[in-house]
N, C-alpha and C positions, 0 to 999 in steps of 0.2 A: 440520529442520536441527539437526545435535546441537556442542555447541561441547564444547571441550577442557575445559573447567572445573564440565559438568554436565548438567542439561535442555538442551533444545533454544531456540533465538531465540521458534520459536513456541510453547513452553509457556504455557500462562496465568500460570504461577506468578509469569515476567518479566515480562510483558508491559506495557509504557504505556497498552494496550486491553486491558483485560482480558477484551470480548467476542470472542475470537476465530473460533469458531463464528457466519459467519453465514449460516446457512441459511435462518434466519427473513426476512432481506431480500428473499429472491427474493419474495415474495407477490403477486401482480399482482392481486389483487383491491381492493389498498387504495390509492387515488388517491395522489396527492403531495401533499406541504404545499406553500405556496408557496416556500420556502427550497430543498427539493429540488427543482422543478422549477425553478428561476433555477441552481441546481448543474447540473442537466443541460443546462442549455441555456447556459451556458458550456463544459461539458466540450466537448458537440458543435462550438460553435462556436469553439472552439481548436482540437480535433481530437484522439482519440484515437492515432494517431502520435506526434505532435507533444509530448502529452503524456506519454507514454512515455520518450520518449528525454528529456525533460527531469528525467523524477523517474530516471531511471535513469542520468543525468548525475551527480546532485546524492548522489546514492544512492554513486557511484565516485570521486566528489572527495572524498567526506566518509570512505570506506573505503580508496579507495589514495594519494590527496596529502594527506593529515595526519598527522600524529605523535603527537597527540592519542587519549590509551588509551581505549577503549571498556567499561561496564561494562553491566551484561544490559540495563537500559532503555537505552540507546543501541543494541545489537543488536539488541533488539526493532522500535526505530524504524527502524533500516535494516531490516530483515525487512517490516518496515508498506510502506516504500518500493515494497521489491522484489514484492510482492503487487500493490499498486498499480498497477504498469509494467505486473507482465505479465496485469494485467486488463485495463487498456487495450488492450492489445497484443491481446487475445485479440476484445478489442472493434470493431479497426480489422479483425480477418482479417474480421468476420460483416457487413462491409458492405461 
């Protein structure tokens, strides 16, 4: 996503995570810590829908009902948002 003013929301160079590449995540060889699996077993049991539409809620309140200017780390964090949703989302079609 490229903004008017330079790089893009997902450049590293903005970013509030500077990992943005995570390829490394997918590994399924390496078990969970206990924190990630209490993480996923909240996701699940909220529901990836469910959760979806709420970061994607919060994502368009924060983008189209405020008045409040946005500088790159604030676009990055809505960029984070919108990653977020439509992982879920992509989570909710595989089940």
């Amino acid at each position: 996503m490229r903004t008017s003013n330079g790089p893009g929301v997902g450049s590293n160079v903005n970013s509030v995570n500077p990992t943005n590449d995570v390829r490394h995540a997918s590994n399924v060889g390496i078990p969970l810590t206990q924190s990630q699996a209490e993480f996923w077993y909240l996701v699940e049991s909220q529901g990836c829908k469910e959760l979806a539409h709420s970061l994607r809620m919060v994502h368009d309140l924060a983008l189209y009902h405020s008045y409040i200017p946005f500088d790159a780390a604030e676009k990055s964090a809505l960029f984070d948002l919108k990653v977020l949703w439509e992982g879920f989302e992509k989570m909710d079609e595989k089940v």
